[in-house]
C-alpha positions in Angstrom: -149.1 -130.0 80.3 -148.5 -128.5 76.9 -148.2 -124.6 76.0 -148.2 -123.6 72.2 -145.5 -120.9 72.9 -146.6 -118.8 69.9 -150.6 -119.0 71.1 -149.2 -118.0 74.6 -147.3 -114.7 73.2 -150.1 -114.4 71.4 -153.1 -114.5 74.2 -150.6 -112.7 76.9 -150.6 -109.8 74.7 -154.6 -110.2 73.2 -155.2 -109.5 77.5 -152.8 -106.6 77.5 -150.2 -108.3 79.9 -146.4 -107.5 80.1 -144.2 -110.3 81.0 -144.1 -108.7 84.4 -147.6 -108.2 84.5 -148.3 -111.6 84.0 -145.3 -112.6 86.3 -147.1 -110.7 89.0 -151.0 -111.7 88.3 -149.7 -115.6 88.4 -147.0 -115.6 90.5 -145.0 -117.4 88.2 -141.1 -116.3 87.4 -141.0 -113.8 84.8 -137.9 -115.9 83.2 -140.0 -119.0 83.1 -142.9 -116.9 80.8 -140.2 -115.6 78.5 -138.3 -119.6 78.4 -142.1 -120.6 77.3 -142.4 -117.8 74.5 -138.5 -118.8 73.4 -139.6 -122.3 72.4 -139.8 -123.0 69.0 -142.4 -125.9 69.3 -144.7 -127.3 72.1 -142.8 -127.0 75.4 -144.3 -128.7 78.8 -144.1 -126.8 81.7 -145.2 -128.0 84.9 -149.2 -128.8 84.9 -149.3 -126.2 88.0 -147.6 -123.5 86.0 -149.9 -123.8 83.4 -153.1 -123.8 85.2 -151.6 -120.4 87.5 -151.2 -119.0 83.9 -154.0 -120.0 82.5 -155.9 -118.7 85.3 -154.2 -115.3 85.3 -155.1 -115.0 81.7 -158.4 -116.1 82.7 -158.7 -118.7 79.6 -158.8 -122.7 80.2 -155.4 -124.0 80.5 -155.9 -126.7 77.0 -156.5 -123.9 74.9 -153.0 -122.6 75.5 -152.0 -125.9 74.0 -153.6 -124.7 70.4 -152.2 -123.3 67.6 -152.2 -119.9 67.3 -155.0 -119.9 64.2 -157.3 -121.7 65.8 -160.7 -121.0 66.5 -160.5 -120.6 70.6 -157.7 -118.9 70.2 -159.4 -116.3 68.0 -162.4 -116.0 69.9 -160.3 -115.1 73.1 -159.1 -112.4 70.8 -161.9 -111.5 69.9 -163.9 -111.1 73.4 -160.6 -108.7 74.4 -162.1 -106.4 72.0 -165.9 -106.8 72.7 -166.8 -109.2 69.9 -167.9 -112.7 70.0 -168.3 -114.7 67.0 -172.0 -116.3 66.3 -172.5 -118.8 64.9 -175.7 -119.8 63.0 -177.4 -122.2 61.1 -179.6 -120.8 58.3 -181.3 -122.2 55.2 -180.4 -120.8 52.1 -183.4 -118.3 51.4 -183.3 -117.0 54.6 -179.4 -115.7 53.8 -180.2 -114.7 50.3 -183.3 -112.6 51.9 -180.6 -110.8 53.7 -178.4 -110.0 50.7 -181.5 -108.7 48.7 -182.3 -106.4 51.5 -178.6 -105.4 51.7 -178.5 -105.0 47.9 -182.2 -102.7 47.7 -181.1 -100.2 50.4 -177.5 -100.3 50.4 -176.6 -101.5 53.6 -173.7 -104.5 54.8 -175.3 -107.1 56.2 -173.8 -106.9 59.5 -175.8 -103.4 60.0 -179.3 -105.3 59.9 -177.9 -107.9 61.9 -177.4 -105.3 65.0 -179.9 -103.6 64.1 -182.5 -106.4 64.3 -183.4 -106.5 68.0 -184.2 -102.9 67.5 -186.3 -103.3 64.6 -188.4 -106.2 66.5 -189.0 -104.4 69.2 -189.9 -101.5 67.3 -192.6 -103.6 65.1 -193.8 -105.7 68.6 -194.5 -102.3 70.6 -196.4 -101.0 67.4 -198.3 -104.1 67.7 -199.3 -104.1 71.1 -199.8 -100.0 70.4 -202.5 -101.5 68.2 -204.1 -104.1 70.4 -204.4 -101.1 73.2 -206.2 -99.0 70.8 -208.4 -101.7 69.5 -208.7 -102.2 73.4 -209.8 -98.4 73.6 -212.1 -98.6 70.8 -214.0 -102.3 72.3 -214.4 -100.7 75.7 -216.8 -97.7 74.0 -218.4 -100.2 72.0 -219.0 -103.4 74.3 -221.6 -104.7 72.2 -219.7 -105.5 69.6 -216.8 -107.2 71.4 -218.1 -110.3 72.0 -218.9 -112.0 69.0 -214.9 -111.2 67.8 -214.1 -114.7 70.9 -216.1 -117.1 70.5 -214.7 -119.1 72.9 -215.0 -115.9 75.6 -218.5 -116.2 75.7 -219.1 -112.7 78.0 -217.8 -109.1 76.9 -216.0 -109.1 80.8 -213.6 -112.0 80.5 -212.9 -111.0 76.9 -212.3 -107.6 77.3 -209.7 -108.3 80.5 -208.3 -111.5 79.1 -206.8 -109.4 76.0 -205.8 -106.7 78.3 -203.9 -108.6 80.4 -202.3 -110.8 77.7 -201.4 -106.9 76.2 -199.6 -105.6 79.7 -197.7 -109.0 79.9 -196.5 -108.4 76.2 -198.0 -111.6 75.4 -197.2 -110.8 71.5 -198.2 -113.6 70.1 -201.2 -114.2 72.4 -200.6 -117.4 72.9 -203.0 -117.5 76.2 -206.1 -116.3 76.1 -207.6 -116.9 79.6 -211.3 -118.1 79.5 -213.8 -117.7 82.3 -212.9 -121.3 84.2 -209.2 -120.2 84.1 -208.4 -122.4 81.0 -206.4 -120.6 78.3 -207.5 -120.6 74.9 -205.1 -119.8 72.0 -205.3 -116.8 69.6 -205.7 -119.7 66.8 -209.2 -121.0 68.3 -210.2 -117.2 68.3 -211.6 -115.7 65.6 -209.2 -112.5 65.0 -210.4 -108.6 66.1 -208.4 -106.9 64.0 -208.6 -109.3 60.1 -211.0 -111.3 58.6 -208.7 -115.0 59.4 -207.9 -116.3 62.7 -204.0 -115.6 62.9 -202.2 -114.4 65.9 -202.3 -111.0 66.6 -198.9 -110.2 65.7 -198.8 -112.3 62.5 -202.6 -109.9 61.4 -200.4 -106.6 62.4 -197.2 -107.3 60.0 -199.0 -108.7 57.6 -201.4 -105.5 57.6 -198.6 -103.6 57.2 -197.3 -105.4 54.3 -200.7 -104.2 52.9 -201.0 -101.1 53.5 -197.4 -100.4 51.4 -199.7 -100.8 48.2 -200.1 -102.8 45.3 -197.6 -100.9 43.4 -195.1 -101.7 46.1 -192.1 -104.1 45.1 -190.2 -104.8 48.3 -193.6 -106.8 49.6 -196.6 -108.7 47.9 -199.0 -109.1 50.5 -200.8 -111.7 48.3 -198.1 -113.8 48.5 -197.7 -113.9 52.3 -197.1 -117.2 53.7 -198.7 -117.7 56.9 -199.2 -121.0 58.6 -201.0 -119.6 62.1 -198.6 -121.2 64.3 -197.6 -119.3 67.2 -194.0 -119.5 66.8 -193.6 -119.0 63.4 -193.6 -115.5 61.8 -195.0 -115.0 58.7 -193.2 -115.6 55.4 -192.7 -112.8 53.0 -191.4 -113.0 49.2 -188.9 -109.8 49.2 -188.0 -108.2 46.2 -189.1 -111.1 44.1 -189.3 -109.0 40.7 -185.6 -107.9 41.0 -184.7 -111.2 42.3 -186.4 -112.4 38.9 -184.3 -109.7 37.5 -181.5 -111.0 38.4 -181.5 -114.6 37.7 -183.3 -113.9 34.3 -186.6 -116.2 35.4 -184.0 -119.0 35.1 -184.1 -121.8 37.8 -180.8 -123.1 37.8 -179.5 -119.2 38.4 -182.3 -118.8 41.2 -180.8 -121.5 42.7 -177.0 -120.8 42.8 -178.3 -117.9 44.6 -180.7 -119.7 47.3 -178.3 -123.0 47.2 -175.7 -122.5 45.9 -174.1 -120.7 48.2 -173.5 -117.4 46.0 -173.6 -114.1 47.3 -175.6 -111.1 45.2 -172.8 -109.1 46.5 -170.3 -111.4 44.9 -171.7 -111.2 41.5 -168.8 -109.0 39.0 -169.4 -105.5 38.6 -169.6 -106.2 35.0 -172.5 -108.8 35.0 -174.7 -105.8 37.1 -177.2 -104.1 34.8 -180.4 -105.0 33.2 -179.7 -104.4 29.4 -180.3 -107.9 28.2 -176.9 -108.8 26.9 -175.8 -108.3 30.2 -178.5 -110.4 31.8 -177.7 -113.1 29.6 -174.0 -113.4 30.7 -174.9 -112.6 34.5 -177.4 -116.0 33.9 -175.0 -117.9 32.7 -172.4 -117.1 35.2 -174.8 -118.0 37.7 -175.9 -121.1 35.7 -172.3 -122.4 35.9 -172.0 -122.1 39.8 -174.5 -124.9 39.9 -172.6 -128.6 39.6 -174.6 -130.7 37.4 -174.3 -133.0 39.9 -175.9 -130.7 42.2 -178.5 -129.6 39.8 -179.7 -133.1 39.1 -179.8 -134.1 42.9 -181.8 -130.9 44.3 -184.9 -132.8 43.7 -184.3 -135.9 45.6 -182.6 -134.0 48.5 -185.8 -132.3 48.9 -187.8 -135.5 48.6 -185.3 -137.3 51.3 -185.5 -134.1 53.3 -189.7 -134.1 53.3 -190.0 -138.2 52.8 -191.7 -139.7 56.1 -190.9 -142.7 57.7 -193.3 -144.8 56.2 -192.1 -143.8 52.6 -188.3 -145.4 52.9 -185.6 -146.8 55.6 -185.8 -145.3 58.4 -182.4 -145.3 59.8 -182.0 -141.9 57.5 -184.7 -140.3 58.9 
């Protein structure tokens, strides 16, 4: 079997082993593991040597057979240092959401990545802190409950179907359990807590989002996308009056930024301001990022991308 002798220098000291160490975890000759790190290119020790160092190294014995730069190889670096690179797919407004949030409060990106679970849970318990006190409030007023399910026709299995899809952190409420023990989603319940039949999550952020004000610019509540689906979290605009701001209303700079692969971060130092000579340049700058090609095909990738069977060939579908 083959051993990259520079990606096996390289490992053997990423796990903190000495020659000897690694002589002794393995049980393989301290002379042979310093012959293997000697070669200048590929060498082929015995497959049974390799595996016993593999093993001791606790890696798979083909990645020691790949160059140094690649991407195994730098993951089992990284792991020896408590990191693990992720890797995600994510469409383009999604990522430039995350550099206007970066950009408004001065933060790197990375920090709202870790800090996302904890802002989740922090919203979800709020939530369900909300259902509980709605809970509180239905269980002094019974005769009032009712009418708020109308598929939960009796004040009893309404009352104790939402508290028990509350202790379960049921957060979406997906089940709603009915008196024949049947579940009934949140959707084909008209909504306690807003005037539209939403989950109850969905209702709580996007309450939120209203109480912040009309005079707020991080979040327009009246441009809220919400499609009532129980796996799909409301949409929210961020920042869109300095994101107009910064692209100078222009669509072609707009998109560089959601498309185009162009980071706010990376726009010059000198092209940041909002004197009007310097929006102009910062436009064009953007402007130019954008291919023509690109700029005259952003339309039909959208139709191919929303285009249904029936419309064209189906082997692109």
């Amino acid at each position: 079997m083959l051993i990259n002798s520079e990606t096996f220098k390289k490992l053997r000291k990423s796990k903190g082993f000495s020659q000897q160490t690694l002589a002794d975890e393995s049980g393989v000759a301290k002379k042979t593991i310093a012959r293997i790190e000697s070669a200048k290119e590929k060498g082929e020790p015995r497959g049974e040597t390799v595996k016993l160092l593999a093993k001791a190294m606790r890696v798979e014995p083909e990645i020691l057979a790949q160059e140094p730069e690649s991407e195994t190889v730098r993951e089992q670096e990284l792991q020896k240092i408590g990191l693990r690179p992720v890797k995600l797919v994510l469409d383009g407004e999604t990522i430039l959401a995350y550099g206007l949030v970066a950009d408004q409060y001065g933060v790197e990106t990375t920090q709202i990545l870790k800090a996302a679970p904890m802002f989740f849970t922090l919203l979800a318990e709020m939530s369900l802190n909300e259902r509980r006190r709605r809970l509180e409030e239905m269980e002094k007023n019974s005769e009032n409950f009712p009418g708020h399910f109308r598929y939960i026709p009796d004040y009893e299995s309404a009352f104790w179907a939402e508290k028990s899809s509350v202790n379960s952190r049921d957060l979406f409420a997906r089940h709603i359990a009915t008196n024949n023990n049947e579940f009934s989603y949140w959707g084909g319940i008209e909504s306690y807590f807003f005037e539209e039949a939403r989950n109850p999550f969905n209702d709580f952020l996007i309450e939120q989002a209203k109480n912040l004000g009309p005079d707020n610019e991080a979040i327009d509540p009246e441009e809220i996308e919400n499609f009532g689906n129980f796996d799909d979290l409301p949409i929210f605009n961020l920042f869109e009056k300095y994101r107009k701001s910064l692209t100078g209303g222009s669509a072609r700079a707009d998109y560089a930024l959601s498309h185009g692969g162009i980071r706010i971060s990376k726009i010059p130092k000198e092209l940041r301001g909002e004197d009007e000579y310097v929006t102009s340049r910062r436009v064009k700058w953007l402007e130019e990022k954008v291919s023509d090609e690109d700029w005259d095909n952003r339309l039909k990738i959208n139709f191919d991308i929303d285009k249904s069977p029936e419309e064209g060939d189906t082997e692109n579908v």
